[in-house]
C-alpha positions in Angstrom: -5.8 23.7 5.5 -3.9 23.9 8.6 -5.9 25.3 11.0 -3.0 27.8 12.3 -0.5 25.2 12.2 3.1 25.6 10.9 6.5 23.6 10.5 9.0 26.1 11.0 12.3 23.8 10.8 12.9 20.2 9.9 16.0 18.4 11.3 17.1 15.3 9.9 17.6 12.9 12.5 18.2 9.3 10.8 18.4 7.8 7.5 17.6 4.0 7.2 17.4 3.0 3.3 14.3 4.6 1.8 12.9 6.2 5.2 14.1 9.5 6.6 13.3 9.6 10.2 13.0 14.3 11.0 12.3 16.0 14.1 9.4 19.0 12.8 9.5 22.2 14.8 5.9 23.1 14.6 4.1 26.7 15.7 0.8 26.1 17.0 -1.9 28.3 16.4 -1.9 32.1 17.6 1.7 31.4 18.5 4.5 33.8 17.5 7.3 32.0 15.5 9.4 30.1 18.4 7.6 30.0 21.1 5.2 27.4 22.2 6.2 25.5 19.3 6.3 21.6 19.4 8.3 19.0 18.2 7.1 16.4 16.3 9.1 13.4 15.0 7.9 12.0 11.1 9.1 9.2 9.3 9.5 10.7 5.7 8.4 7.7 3.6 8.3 7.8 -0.8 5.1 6.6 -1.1 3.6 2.6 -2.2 1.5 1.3 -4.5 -1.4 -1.8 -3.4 -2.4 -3.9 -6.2 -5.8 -6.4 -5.7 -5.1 -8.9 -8.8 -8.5 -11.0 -9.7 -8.8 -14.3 -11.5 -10.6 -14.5 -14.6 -13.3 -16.2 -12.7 -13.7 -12.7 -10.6 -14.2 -14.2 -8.0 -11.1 -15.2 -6.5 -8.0 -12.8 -5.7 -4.4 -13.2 -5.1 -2.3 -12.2 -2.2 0.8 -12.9 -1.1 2.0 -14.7 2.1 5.4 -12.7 2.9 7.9 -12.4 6.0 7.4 -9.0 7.4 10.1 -8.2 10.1 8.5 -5.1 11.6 6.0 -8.4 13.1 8.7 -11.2 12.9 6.3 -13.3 11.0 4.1 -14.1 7.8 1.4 -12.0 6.5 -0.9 -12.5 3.9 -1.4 -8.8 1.9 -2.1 -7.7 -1.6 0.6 -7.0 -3.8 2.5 -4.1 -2.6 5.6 -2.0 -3.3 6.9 1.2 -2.7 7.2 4.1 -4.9 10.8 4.1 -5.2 11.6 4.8 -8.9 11.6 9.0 -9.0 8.9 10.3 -11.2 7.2 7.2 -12.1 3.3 7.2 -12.2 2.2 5.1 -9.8 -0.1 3.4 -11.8 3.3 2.0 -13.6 4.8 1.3 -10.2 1.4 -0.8 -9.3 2.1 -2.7 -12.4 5.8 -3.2 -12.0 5.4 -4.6 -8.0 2.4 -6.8 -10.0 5.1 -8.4 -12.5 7.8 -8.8 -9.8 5.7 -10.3 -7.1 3.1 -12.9 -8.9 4.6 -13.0 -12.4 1.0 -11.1 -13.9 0.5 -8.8 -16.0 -2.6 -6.5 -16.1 -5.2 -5.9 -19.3 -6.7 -3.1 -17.1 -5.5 -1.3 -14.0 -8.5 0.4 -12.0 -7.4 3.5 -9.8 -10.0 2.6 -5.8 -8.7 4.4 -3.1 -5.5 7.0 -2.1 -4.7 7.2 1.0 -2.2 8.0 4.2 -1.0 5.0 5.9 -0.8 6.4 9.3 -0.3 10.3 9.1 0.7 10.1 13.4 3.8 9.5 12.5 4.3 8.8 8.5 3.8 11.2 5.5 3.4 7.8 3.8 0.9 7.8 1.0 -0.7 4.8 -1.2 -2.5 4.3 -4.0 -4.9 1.5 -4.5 -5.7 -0.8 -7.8 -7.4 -3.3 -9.0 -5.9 -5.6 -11.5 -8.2 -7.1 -14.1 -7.5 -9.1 -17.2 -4.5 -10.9 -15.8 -1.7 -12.4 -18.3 1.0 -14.9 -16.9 4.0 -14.2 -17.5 6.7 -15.9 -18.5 9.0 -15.9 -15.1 8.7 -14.1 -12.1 11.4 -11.4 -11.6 11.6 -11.3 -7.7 13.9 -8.6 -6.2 13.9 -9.0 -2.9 14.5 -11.9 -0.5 11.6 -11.6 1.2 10.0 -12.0 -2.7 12.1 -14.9 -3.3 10.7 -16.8 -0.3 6.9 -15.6 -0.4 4.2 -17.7 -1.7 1.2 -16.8 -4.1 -2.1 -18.1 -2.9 -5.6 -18.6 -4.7 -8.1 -17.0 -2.2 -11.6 -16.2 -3.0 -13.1 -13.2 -2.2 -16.3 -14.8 -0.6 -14.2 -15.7 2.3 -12.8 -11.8 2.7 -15.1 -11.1 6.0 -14.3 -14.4 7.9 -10.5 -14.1 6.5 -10.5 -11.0 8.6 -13.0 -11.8 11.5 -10.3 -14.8 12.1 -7.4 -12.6 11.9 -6.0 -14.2 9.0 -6.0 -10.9 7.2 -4.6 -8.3 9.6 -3.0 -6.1 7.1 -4.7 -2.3 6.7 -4.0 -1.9 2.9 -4.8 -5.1 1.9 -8.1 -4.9 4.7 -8.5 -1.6 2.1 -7.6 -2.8 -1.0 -9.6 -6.3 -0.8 -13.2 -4.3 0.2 -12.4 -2.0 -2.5 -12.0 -4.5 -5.0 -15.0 -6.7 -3.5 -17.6 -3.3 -4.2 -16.0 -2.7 -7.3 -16.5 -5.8 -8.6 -20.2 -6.0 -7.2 -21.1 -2.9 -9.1 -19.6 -3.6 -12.4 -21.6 -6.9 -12.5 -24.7 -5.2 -11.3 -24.2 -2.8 -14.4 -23.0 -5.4 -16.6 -26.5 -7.1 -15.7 
């Protein structure tokens, strides 16, 4: 549904590795193709994956501590990557970016959450799992420097609300994926009771 609104052209305007920056000419409701249109600039993004990994204790998680240059510092976020491979599943993607960035492999992948990122400006889109039934594996396989530099940290989910009220977690998808995991977990122990 667009509620009378219409993209009429699409300009290309940048390219920057995987993003496509396009100016959207855009008819507005009621409007007769070309006039009162706007213009609209979107950053054309191909899509990520957010994986919450939990320890066999389930009750502790891992994240990652990365360098994010879009904030010139470290973050700590769930495993993340973007969908980047053309027509892989994204569940595959989520366990791929799960190999590569903590050297795990999942027994069970549960789909949480789908979502836009921040349709203002982005047609990014992300899909959320939880990662259960975690194997190490033999060697990580990092790919990017950032990857090569981050660290893997232990955290327990207990501390999710005062990791965030102290602005230690500041991230939206792992913000996302953590309470997702958190209430997913809750009720499959209160069915498992």
């Amino acid at each position: 549904m667009t509620d009378g609104f219409r993209v009429e052209a699409v300009t290309t305007v940048a390219t920057g590795g995987f993003l496509e920056l396009v100016e959207a000419r855009v008819a507005q409701p009621g409007e007769v193709a070309g006039s009162g249109s706007l213009t609209r600039f979107v950053v054309r993004h191909p899509g990520a994956v957010v994986v919450v990994p939990v320890d066999a204790d389930g009750e502790h998680v891992f994240l990652v501590r990365q360098y994010r240059v879009a904030v010139d510092g470290l973050l700590l976020e769930a495993v993340a990557g973007k969908r980047d491979v053309p027509g892989e599943p994204p569940v595959d993607t989520a366990r791929r970016e799960l190999e590569e960035e903590i050297g795990r492999r999942a027994g069970r992948m549960v789909a949480l959450a789908e979502f836009y990122n921040s349709p203002g400006f982005t047609d990014e889109y992300s899909y959320v799992f939880c990662a259960l039934d975690l194997e190490d594996l033999p060697e990580r396989a990092t790919v990017t420097a950032e990857e090569d530099h981050m660290t893997i940290e232990r955290v327990p989910l207990s501390t999710l609300d005062a990791l965030i009220a102290s602005r230690e977690i500041v991230d939206a998808k792992t913000i996302i994926g953590l309470s997702l995991t958190r209430a997913y977990l809750a009720d499959e122990g209160s069915r498992g009771s």
